[in-house]
C-alpha positions as CSV (number, residue, x, y, z in Angstrom):
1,X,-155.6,164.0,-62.0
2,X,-155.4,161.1,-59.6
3,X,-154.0,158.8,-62.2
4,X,-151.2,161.3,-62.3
5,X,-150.8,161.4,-58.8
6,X,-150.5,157.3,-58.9
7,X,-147.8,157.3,-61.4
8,X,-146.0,160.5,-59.5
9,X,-146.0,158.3,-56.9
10,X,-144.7,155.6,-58.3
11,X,-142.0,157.3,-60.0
12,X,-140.5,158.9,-56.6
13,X,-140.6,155.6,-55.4
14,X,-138.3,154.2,-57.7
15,X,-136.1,157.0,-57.9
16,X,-135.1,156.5,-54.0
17,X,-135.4,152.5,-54.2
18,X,-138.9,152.6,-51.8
19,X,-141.3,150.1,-53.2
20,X,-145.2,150.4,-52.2
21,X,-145.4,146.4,-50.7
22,X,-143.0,145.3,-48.1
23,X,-141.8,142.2,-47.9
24,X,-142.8,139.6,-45.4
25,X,-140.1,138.5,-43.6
26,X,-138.8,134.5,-44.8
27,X,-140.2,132.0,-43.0
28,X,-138.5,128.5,-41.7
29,X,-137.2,126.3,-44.5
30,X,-139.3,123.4,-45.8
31,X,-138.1,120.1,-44.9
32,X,-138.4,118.4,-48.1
33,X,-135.4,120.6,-49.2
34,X,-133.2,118.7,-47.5
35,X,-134.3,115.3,-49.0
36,X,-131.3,115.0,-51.3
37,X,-131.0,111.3,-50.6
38,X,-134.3,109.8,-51.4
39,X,-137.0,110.1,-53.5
40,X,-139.9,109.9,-51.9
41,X,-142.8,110.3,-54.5
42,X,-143.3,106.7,-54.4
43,X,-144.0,106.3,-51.2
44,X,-145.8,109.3,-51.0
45,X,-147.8,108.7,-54.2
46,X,-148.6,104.8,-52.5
47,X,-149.8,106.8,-49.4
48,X,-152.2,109.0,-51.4
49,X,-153.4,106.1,-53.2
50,X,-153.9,104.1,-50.3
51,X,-156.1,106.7,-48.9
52,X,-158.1,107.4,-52.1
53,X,-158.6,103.0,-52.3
54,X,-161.9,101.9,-53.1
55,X,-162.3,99.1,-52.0
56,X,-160.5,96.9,-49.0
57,X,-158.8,94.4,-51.3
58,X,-156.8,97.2,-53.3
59,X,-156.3,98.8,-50.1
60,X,-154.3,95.3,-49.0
61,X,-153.0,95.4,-52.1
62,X,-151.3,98.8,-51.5
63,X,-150.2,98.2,-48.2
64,X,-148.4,95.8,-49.4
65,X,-146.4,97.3,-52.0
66,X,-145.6,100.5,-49.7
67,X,-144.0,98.0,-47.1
68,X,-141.8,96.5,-50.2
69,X,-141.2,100.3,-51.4
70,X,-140.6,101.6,-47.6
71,X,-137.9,98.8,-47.0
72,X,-136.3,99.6,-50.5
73,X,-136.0,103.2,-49.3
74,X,-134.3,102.1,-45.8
75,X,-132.0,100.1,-47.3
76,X,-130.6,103.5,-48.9
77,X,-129.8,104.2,-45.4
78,X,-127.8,101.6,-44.6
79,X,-123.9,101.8,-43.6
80,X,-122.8,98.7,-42.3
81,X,-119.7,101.0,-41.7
82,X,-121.5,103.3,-38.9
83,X,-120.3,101.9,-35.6
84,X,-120.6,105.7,-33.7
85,X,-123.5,107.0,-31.8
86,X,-123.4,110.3,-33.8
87,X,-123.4,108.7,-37.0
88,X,-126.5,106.7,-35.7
89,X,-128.0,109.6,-34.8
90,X,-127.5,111.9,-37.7
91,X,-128.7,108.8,-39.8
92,X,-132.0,108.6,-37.7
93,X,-132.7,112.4,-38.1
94,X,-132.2,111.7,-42.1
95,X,-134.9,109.5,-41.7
96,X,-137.5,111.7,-40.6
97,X,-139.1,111.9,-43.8
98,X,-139.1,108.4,-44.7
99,X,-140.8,107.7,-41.1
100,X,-143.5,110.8,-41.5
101,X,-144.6,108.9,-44.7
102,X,-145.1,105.4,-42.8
103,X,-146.9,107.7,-39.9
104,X,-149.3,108.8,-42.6
């Protein structure tokens, strides 16, 4: 009897388009979804291993290849065209990402 109930249930529910669950309401929009410029696994696959190192010598060793790989991803950046304040500006809010990984 009460798995008939369930399934009675159910089926009203469907007939009038009134699901059980409600959704939760979206949230805010990751931040990564906007990184259509650069990809930044590199630099955030260096950070990881950087963290994970060892020993100090492969931790040096690291280092230095995410400087070489951070400047390589600047240099995508660059417009030696931008001579406006609001282009600057968009530019350093584009960055964001690319500075959050040298923060961590």
């Amino acid at each position: 009897m009460e798995k008939y109930e369930d399934e009675y249930e159910k089926l009203i529910r469907n007939i009038y388009g009134k699901s059980i669950y409600k959704k939760p309401q979206l949230g805010n929009k990751p931040e990564w979804l906007e990184e259509e410029k650069t990809n930044l696994f590199p630099l955030k696959d260096l950070v990881r291993q950087i963290k994970g190192a060892s020993s100090i010598q492969k931790q040096t060793i690291l280092i230095q290849r995410f400087g070489a790989q951070h400047i390589e991803v600047l240099k995508t950046y660059y417009n030696k065209d931008i001579k406006i304040g609001k282009q600057v500006h968009k530019i350093w809010g584009e960055l964001k990402p690319v500075r959050d990984c040298f923060l961590d």
